[in-house]
PDB file of the backbone (N, CA, C, O) and the ligand in Angstrom, with CONECT records:
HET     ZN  A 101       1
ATOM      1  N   UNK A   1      -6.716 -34.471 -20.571  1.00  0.00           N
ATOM      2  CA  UNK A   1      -5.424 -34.014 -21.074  1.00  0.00           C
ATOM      3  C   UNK A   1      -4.585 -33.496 -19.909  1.00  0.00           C
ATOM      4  O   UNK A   1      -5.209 -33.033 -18.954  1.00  0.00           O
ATOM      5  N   UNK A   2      -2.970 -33.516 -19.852  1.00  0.00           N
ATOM      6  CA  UNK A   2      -2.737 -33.395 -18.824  1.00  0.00           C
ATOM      7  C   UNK A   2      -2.083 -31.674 -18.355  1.00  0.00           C
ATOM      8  O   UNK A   2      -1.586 -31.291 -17.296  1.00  0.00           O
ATOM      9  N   UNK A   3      -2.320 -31.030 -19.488  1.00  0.00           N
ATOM     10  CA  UNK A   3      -2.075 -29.653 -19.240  1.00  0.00           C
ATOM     11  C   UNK A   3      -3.634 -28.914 -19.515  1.00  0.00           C
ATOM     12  O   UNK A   3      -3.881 -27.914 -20.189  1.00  0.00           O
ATOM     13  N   UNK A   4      -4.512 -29.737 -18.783  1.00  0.00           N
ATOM     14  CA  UNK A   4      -5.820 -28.849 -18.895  1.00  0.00           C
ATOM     15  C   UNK A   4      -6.257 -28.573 -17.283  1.00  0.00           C
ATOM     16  O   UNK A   4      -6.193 -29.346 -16.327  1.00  0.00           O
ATOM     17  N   UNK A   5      -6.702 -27.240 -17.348  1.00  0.00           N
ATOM     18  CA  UNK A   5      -6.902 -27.185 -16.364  1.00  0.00           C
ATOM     19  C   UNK A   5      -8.302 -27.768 -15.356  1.00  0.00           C
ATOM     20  O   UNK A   5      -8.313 -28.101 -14.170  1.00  0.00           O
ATOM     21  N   UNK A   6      -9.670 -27.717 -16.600  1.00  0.00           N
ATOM     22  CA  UNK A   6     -10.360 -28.200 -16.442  1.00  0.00           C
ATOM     23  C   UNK A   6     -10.412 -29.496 -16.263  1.00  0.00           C
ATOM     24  O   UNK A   6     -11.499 -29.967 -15.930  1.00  0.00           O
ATOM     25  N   UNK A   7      -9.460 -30.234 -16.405  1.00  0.00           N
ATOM     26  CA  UNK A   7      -9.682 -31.630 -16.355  1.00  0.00           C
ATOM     27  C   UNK A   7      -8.883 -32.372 -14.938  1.00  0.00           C
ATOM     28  O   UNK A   7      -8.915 -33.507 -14.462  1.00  0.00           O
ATOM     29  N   UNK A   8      -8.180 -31.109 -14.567  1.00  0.00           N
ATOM     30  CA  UNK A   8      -7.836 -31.265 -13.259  1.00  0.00           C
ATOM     31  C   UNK A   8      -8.115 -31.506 -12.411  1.00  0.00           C
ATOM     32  O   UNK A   8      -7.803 -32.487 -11.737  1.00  0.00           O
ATOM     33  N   UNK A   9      -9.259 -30.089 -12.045  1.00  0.00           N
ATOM     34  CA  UNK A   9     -10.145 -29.789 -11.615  1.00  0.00           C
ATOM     35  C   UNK A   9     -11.401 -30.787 -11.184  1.00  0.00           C
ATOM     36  O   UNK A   9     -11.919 -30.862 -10.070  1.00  0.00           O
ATOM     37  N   UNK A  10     -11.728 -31.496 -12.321  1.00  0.00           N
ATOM     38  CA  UNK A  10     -12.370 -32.498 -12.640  1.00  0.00           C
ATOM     39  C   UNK A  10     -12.006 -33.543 -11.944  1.00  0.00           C
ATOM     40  O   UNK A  10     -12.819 -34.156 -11.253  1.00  0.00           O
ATOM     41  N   UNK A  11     -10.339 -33.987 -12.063  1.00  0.00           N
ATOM     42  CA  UNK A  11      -9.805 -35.013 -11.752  1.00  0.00           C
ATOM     43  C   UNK A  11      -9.573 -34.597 -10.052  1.00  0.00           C
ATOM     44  O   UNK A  11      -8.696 -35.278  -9.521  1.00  0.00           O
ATOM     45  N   UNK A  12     -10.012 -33.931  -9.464  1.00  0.00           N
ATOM     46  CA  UNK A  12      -9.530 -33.177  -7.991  1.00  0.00           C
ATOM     47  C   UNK A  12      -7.808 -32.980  -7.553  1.00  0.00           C
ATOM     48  O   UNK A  12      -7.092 -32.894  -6.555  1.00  0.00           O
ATOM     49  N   UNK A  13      -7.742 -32.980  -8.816  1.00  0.00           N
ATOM     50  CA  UNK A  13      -5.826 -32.694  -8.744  1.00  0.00           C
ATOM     51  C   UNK A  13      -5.731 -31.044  -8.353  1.00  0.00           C
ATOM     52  O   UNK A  13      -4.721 -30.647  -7.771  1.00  0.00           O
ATOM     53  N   UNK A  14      -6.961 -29.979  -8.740  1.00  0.00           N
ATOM     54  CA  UNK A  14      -6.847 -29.241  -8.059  1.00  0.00           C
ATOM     55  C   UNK A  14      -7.988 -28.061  -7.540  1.00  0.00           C
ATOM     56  O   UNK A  14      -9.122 -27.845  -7.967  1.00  0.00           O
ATOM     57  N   UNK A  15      -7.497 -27.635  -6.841  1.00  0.00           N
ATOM     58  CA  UNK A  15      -9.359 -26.711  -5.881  1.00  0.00           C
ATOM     59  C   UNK A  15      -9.868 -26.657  -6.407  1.00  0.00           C
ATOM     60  O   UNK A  15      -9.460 -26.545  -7.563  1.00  0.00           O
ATOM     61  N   UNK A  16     -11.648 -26.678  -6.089  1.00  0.00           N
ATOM     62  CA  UNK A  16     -12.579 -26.151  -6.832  1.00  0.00           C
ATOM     63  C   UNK A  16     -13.553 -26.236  -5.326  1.00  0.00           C
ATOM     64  O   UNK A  16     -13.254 -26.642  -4.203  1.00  0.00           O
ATOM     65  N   UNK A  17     -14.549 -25.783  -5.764  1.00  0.00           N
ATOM     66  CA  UNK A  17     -15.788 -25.092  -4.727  1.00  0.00           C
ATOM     67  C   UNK A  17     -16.565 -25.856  -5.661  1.00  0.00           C
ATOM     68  O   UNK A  17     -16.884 -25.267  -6.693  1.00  0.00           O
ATOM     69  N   UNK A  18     -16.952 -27.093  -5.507  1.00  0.00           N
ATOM     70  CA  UNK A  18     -18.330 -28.054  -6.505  1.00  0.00           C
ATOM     71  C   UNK A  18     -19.176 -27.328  -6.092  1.00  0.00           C
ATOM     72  O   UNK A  18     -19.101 -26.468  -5.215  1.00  0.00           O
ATOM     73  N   UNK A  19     -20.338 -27.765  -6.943  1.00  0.00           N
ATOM     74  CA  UNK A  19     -21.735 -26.516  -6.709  1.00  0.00           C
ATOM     75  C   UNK A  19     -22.238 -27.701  -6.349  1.00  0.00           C
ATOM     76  O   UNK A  19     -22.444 -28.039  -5.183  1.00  0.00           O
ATOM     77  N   UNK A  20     -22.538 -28.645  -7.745  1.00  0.00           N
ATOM     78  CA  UNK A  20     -23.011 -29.742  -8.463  1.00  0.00           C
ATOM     79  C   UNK A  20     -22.289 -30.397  -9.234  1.00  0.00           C
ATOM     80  O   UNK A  20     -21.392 -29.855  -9.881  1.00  0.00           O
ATOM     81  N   UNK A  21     -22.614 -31.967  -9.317  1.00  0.00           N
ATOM     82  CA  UNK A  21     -22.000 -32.522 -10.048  1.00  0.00           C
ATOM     83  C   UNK A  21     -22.555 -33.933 -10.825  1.00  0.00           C
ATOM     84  O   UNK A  21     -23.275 -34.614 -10.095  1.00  0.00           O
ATOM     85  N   UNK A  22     -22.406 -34.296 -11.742  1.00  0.00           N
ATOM     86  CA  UNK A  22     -23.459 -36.023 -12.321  1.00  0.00           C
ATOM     87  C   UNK A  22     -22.346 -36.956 -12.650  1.00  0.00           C
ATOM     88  O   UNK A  22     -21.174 -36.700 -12.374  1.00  0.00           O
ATOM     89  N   UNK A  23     -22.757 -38.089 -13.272  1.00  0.00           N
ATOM     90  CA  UNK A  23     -21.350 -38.618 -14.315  1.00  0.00           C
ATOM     91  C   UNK A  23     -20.482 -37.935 -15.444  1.00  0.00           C
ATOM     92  O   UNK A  23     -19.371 -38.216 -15.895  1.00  0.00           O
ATOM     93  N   UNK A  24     -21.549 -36.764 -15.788  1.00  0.00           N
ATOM     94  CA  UNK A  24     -20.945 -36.491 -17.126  1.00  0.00           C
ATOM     95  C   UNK A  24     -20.527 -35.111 -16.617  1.00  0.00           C
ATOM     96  O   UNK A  24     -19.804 -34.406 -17.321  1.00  0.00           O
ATOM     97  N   UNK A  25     -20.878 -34.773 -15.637  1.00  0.00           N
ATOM     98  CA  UNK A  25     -20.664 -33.085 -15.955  1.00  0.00           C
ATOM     99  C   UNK A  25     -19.917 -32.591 -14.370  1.00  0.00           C
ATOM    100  O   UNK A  25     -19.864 -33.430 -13.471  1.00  0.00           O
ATOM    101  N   UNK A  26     -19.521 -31.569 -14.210  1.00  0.00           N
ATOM    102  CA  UNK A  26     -19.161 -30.744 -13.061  1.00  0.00           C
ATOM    103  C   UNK A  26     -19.494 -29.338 -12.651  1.00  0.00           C
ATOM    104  O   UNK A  26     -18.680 -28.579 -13.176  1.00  0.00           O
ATOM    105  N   UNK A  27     -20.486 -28.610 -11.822  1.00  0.00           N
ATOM    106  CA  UNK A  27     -20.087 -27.600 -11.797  1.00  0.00           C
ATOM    107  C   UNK A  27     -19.294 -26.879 -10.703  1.00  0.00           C
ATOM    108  O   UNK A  27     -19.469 -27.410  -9.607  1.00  0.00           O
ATOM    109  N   UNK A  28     -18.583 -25.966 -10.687  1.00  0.00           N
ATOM    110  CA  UNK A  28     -17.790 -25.242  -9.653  1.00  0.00           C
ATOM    111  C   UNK A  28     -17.961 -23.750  -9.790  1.00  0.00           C
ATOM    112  O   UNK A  28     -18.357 -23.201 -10.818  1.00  0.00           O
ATOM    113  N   UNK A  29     -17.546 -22.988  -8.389  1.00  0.00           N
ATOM    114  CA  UNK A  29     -17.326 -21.848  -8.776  1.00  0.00           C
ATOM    115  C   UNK A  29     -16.663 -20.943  -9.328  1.00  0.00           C
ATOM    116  O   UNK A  29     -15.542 -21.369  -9.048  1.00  0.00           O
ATOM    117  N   UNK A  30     -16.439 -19.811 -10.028  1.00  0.00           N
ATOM    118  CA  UNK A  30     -15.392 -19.571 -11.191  1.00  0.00           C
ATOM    119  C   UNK A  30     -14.949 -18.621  -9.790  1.00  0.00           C
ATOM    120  O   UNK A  30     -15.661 -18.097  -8.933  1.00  0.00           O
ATOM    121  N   UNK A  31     -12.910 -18.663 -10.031  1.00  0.00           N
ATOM    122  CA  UNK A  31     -12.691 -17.997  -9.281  1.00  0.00           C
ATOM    123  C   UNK A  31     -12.132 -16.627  -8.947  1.00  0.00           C
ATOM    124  O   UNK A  31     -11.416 -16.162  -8.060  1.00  0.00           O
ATOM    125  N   UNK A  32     -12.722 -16.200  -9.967  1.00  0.00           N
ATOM    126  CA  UNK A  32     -13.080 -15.093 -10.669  1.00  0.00           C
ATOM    127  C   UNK A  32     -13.855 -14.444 -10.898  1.00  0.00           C
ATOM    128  O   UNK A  32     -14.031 -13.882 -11.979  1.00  0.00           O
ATOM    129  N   UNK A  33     -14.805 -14.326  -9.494  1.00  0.00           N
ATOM    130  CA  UNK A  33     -16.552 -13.899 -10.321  1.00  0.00           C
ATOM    131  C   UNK A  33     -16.810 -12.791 -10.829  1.00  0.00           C
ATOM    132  O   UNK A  33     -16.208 -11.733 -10.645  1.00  0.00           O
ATOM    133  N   UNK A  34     -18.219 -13.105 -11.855  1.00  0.00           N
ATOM    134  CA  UNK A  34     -18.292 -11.628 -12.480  1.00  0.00           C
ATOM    135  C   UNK A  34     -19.354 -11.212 -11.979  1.00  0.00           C
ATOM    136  O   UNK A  34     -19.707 -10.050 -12.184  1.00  0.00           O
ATOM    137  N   UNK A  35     -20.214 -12.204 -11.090  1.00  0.00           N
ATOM    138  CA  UNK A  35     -20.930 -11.732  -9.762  1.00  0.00           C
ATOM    139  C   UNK A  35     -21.782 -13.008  -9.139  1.00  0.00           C
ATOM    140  O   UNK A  35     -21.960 -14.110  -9.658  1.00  0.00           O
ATOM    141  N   UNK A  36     -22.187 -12.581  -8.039  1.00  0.00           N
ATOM    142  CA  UNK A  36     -21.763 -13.674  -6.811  1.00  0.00           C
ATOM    143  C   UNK A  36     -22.785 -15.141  -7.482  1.00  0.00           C
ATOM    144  O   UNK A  36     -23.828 -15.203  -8.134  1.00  0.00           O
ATOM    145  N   UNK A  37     -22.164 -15.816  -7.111  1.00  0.00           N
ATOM    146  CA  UNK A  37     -22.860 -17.486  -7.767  1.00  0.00           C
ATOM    147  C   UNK A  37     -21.880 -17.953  -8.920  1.00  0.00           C
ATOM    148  O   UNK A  37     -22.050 -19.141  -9.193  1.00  0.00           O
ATOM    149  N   UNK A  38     -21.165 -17.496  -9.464  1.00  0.00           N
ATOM    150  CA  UNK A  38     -21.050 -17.500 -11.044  1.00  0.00           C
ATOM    151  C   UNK A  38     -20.273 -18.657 -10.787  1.00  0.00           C
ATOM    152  O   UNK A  38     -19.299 -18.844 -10.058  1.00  0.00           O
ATOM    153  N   UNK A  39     -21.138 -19.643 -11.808  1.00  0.00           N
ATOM    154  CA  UNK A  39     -20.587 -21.251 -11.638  1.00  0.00           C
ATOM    155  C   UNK A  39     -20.135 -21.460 -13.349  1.00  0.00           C
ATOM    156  O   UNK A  39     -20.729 -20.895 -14.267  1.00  0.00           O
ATOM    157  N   UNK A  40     -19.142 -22.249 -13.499  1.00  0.00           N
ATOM    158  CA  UNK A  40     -18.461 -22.831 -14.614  1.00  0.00           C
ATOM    159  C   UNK A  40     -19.062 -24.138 -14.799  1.00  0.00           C
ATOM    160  O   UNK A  40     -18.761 -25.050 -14.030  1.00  0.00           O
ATOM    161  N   UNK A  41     -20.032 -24.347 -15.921  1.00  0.00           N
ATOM    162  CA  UNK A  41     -19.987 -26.086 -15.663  1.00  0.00           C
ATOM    163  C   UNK A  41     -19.317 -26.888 -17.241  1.00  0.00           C
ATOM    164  O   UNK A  41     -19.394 -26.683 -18.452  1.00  0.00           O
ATOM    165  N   UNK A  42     -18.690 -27.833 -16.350  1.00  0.00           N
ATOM    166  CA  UNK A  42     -17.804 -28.142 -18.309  1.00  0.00           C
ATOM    167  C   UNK A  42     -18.093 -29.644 -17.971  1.00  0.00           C
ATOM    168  O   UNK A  42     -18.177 -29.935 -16.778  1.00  0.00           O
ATOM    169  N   UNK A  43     -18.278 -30.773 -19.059  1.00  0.00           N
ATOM    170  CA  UNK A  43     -18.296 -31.750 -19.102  1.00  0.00           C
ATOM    171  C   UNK A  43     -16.861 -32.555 -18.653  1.00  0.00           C
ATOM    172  O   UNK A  43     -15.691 -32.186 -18.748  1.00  0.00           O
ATOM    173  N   UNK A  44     -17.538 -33.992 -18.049  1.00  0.00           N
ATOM    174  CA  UNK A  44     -15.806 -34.336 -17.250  1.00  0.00           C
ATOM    175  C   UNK A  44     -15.191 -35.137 -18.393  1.00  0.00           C
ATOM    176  O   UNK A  44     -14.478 -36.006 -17.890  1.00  0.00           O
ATOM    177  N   UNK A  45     -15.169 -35.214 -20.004  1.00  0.00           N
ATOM    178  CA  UNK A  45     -14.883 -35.645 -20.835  1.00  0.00           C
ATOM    179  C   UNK A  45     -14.008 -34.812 -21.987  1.00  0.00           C
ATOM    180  O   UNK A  45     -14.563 -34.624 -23.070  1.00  0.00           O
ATOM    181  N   UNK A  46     -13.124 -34.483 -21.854  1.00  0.00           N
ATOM    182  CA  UNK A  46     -11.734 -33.445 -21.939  1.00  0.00           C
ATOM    183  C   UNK A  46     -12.485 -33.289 -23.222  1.00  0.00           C
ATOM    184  O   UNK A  46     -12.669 -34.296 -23.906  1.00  0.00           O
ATOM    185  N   UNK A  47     -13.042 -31.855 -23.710  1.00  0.00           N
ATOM    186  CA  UNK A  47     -12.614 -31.129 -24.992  1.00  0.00           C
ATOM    187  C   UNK A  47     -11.970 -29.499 -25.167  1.00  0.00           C
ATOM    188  O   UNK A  47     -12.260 -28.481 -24.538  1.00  0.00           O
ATOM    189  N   UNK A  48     -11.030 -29.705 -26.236  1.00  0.00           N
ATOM    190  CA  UNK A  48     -10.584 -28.764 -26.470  1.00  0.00           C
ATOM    191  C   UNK A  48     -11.065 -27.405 -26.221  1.00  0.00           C
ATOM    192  O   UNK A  48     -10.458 -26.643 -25.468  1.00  0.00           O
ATOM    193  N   UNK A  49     -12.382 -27.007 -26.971  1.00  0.00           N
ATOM    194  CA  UNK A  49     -13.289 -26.004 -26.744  1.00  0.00           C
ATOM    195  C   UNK A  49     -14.506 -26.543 -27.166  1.00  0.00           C
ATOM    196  O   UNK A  49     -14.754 -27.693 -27.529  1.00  0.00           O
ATOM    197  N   UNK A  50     -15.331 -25.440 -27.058  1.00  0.00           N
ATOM    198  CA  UNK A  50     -17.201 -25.911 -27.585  1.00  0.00           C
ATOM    199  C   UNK A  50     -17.399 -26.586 -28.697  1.00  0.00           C
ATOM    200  O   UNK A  50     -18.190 -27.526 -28.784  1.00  0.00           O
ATOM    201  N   UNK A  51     -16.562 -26.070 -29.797  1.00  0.00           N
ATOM    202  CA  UNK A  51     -17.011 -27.118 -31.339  1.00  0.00           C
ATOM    203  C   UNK A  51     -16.698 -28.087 -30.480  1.00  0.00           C
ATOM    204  O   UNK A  51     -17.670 -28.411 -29.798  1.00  0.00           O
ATOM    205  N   UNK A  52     -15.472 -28.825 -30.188  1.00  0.00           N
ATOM    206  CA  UNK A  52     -14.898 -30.159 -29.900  1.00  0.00           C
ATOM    207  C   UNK A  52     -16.384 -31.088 -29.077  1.00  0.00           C
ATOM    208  O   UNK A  52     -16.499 -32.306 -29.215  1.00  0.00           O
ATOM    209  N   UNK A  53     -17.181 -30.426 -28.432  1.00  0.00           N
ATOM    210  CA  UNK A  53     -18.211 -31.133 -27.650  1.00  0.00           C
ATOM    211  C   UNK A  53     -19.173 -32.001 -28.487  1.00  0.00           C
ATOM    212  O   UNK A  53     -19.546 -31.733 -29.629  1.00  0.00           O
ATOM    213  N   UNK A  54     -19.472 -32.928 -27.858  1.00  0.00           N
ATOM    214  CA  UNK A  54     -20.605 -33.205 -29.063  1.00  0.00           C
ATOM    215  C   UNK A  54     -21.687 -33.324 -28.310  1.00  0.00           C
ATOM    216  O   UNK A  54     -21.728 -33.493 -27.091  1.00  0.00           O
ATOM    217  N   UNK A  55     -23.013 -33.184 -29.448  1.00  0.00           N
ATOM    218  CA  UNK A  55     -24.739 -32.975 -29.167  1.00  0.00           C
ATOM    219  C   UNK A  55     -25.173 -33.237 -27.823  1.00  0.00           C
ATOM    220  O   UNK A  55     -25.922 -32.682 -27.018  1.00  0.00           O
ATOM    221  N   UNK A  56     -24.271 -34.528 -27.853  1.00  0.00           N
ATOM    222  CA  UNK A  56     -24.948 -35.420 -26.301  1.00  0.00           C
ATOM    223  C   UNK A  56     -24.644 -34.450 -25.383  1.00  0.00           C
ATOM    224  O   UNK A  56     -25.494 -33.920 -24.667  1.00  0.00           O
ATOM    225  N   UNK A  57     -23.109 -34.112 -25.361  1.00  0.00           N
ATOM    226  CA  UNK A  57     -22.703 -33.302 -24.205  1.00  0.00           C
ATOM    227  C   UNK A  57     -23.177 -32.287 -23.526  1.00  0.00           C
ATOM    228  O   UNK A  57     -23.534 -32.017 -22.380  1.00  0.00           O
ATOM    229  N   UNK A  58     -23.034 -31.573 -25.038  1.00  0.00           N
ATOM    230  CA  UNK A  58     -23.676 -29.995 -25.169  1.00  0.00           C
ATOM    231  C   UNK A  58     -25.039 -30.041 -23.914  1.00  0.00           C
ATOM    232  O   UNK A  58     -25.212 -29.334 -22.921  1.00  0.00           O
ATOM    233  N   UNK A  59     -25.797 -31.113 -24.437  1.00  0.00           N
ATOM    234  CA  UNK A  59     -27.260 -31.384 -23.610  1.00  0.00           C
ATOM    235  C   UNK A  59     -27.178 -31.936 -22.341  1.00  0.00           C
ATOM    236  O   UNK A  59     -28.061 -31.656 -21.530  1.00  0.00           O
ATOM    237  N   UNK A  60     -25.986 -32.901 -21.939  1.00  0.00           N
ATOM    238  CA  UNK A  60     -25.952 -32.748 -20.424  1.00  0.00           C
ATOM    239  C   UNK A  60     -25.559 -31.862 -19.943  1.00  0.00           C
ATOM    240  O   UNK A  60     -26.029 -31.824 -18.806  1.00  0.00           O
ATOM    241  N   UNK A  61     -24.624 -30.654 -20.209  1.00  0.00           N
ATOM    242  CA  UNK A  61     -24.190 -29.647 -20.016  1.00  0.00           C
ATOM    243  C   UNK A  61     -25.394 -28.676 -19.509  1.00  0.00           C
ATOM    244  O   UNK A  61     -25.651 -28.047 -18.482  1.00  0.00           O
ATOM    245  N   UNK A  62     -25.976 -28.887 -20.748  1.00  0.00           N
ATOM    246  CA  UNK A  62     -27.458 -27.909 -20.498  1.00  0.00           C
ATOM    247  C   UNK A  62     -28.347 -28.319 -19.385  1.00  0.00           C
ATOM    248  O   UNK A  62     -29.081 -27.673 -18.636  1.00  0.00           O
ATOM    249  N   UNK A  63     -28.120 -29.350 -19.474  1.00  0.00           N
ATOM    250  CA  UNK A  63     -29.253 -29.543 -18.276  1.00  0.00           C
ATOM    251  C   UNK A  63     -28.981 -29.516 -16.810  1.00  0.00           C
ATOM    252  O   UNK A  63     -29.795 -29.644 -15.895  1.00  0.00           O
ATOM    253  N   UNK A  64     -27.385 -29.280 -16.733  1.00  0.00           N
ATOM    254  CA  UNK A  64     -26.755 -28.929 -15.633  1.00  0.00           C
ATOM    255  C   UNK A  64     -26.619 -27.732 -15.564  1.00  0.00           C
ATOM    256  O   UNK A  64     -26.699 -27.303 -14.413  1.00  0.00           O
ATOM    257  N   UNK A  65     -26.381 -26.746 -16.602  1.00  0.00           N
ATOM    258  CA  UNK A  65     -26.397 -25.351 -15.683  1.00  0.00           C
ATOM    259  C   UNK A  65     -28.128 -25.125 -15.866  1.00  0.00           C
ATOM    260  O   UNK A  65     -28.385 -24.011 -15.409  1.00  0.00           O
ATOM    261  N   UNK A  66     -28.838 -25.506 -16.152  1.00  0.00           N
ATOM    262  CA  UNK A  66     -30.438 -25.595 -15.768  1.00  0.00           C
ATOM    263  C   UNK A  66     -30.503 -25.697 -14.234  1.00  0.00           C
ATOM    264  O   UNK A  66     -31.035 -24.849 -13.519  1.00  0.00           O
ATOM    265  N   UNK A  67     -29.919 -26.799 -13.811  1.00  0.00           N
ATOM    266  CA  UNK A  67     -30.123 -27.607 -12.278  1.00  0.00           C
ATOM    267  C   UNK A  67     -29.144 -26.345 -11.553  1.00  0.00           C
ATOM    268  O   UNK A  67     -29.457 -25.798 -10.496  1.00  0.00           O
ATOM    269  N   UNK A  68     -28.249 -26.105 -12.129  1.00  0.00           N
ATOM    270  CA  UNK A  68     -27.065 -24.828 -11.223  1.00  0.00           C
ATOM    271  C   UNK A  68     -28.397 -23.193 -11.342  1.00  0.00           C
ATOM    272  O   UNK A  68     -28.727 -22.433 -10.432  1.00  0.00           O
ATOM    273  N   UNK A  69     -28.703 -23.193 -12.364  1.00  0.00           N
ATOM    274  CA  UNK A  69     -29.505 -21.778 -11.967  1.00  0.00           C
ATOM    275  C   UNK A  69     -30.819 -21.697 -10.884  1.00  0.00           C
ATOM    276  O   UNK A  69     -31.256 -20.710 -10.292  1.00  0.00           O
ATOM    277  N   UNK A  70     -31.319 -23.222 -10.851  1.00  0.00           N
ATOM    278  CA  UNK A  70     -32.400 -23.702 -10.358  1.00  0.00           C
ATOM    279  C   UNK A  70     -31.662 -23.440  -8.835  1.00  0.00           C
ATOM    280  O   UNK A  70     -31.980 -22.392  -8.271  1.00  0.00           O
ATOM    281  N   UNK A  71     -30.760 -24.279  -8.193  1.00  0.00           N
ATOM    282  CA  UNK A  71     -29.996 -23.998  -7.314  1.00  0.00           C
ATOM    283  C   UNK A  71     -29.406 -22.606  -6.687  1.00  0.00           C
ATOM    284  O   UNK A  71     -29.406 -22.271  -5.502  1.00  0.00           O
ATOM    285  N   UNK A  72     -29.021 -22.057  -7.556  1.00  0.00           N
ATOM    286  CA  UNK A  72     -28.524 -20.164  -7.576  1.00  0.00           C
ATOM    287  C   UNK A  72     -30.217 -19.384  -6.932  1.00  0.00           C
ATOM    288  O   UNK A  72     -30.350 -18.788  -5.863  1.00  0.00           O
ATOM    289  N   UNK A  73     -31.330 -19.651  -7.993  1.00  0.00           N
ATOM    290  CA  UNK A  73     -31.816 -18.735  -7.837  1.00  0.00           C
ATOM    291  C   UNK A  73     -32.896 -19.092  -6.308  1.00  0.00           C
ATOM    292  O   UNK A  73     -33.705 -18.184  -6.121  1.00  0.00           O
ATOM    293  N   UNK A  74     -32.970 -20.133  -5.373  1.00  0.00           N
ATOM    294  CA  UNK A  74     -33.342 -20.378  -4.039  1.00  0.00           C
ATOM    295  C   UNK A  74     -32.076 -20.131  -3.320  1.00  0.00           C
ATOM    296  O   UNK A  74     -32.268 -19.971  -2.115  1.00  0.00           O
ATOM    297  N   UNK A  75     -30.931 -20.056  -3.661  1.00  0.00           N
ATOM    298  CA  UNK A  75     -29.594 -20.049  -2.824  1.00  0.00           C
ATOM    299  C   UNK A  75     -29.189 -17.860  -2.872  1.00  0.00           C
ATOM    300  O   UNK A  75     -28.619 -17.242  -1.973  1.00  0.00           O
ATOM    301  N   UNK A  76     -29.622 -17.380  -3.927  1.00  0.00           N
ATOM    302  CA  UNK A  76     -29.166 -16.380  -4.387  1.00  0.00           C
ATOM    303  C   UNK A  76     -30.311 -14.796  -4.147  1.00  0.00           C
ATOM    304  O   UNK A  76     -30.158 -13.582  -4.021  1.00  0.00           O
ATOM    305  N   UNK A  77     -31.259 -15.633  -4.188  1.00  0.00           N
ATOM    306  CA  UNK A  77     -32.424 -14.662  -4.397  1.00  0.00           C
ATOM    307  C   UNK A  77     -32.958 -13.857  -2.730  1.00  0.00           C
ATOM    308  O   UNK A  77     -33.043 -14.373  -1.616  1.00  0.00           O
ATOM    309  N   UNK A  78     -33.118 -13.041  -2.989  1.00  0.00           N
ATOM    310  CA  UNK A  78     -33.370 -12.193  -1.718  1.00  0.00           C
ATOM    311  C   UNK A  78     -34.960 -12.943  -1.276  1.00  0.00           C
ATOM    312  O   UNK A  78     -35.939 -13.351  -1.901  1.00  0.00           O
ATOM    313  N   UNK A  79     -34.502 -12.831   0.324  1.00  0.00           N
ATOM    314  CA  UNK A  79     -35.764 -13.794   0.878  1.00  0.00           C
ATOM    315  C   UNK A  79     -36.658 -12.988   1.209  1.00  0.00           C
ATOM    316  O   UNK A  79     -36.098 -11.943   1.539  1.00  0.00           O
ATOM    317  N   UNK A  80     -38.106 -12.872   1.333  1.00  0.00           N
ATOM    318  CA  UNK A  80     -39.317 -11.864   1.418  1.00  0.00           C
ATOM    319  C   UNK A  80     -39.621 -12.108   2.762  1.00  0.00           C
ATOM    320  O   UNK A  80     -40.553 -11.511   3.302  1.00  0.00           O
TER     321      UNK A  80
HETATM  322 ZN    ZN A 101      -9.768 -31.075 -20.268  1.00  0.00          ZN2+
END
């Protein structure tokens, strides 16, 4: 959609800090954190909000901020 911001973003029309990314999904950093790592990941298939997603999505979604926390917590975690 062309007044979304996420899909912008998506489309590299504008900044983002990619973490990770697949066919279906994106993540970036929010630029706004509510503490350090904090990644946004939204599917690159424009929906309105969360109802609008469907099953499939929802689950690549999931399995990307899976792969983003997996990432965070060797990137994030204090080293011994
Ligand atoms: Zn969108």
């Amino acid at each position: 959609m062309s007044d979304c911001t996420f899909c912008k973003i998506v489309a590299g029309l504008l900044p983002s800090y990619r973490v990770l990314e697949d066919e279906h999904t994106l993540a970036f950093l929010n630029i706004r954190p509510a503490s350090p790592g904090h990644t946004l990941v939204v599917p690159r298939m424009h929906a309105r909000d969360v109802w609008e997603i469907s099953k499939i999505s929802h689950g690549e979604v999931a399995d990307m901020v899976h792969r983003v926390a997996a990432l965070l917590k060797t990137t994030l975690a204090p080293r011994a």
